[in-house]
N, C-alpha and C positions, 0 to 999 in steps of 0.2 A: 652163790655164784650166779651171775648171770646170764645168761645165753639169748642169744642174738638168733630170730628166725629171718633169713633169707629168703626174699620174694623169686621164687623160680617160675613167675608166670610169665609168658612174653618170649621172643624169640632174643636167639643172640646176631652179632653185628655181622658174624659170619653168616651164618643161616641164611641172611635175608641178604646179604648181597652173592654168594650160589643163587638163589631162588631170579636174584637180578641180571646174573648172567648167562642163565638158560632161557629166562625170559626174551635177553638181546641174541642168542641164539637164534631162538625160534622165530625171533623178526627179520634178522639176518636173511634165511632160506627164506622164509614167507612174501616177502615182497619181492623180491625177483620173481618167483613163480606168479603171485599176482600181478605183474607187469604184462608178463608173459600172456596170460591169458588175457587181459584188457588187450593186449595189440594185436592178440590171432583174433578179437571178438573185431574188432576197427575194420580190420582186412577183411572180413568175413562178409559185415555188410557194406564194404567197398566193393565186393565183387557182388554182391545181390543185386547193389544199386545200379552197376554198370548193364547187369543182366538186366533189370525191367527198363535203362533207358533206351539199351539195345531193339529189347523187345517193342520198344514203343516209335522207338524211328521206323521198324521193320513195318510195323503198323501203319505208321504216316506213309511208307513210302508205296505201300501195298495200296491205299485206301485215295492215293494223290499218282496215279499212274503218269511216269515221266519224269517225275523228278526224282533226282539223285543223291541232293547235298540242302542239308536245312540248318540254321542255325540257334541256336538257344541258351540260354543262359542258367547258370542255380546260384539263388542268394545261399553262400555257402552260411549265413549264419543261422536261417531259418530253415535250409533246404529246400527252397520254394523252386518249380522249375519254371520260369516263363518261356514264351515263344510256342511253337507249332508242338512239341509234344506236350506240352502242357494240359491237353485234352484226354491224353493217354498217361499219363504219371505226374500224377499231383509234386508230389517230393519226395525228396529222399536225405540220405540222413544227413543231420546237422555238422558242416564241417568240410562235408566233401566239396570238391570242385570238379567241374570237368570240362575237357576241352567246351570251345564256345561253336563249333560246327560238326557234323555226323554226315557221314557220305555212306550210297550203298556199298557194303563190299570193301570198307576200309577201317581201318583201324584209328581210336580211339585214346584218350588217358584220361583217368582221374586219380583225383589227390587226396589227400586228409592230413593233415599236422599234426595228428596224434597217430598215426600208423608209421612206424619205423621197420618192420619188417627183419626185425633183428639187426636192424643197423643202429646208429647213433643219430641220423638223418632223417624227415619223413620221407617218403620214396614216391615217387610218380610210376602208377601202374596201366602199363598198356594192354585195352582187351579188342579184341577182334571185334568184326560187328555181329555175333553174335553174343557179343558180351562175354566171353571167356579169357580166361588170362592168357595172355601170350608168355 
């Protein structure tokens, strides 16, 4: 008589798609949370960048006694600032926008299209001229 050995090495077709769907689980939960933390990291140095260009208008305006309101620009692709605070903050990060004038004592917005703020939409964020968020 002859008898037949059975290869029991190797997984079965069930095994490995359980193993496939805990896998799409764990991706599931995992990338919403990593969204999440890429867009509080966006906002985070939205409001840094707003605080040094705050701080550096303050500077201009402190160091240029009299004037009130100066204008400037940021290549948003490079974050390069040109104009009058350009001597006071090189750049800032790649992406951002921000209004094109700074007055003492007035309020401000900058942008990013990758900061949605828990929305579905990027958001335009207004800060003081200390650079704090309103």
């Amino acid at each position: 008589m002859k008898t037949t050995h059975r290869n029991t090495k190797g997984f079965t077709l069930v095994e490995i798609m359980i193993v496939v769907v805990i896998i799409g689980l764990l991706a599931a939960m995992a990338i919403p949370a990593f969204q999440k933390v890429r867009d509080n990291s966006v906002g985070k140095a939205m409001e840094n960048d707003a605080r040094q260009v705050a701080a550096a208008a303050q500077q201009y305006f402190l160091e240029n006694g009299g004037i009130t309101s100066i204008t400037f620009s940021v290549d948003s692709a490079t974050g390069l600032v040109t104009g009058p605070l350009s001597n006071f903050v090189k750049s800032i990060s790649k992406g951002t926008a921000s209004g094109s004038a700074l007055s003492l004592d007035a309020d401000f917005t900058m942008s990013n299209p990758q900061y949605k703020g828990g929305t579905s939409a990027a958001l335009t964020v207004t800060f003081n001229a200390e650079g704090k968020r309103e």
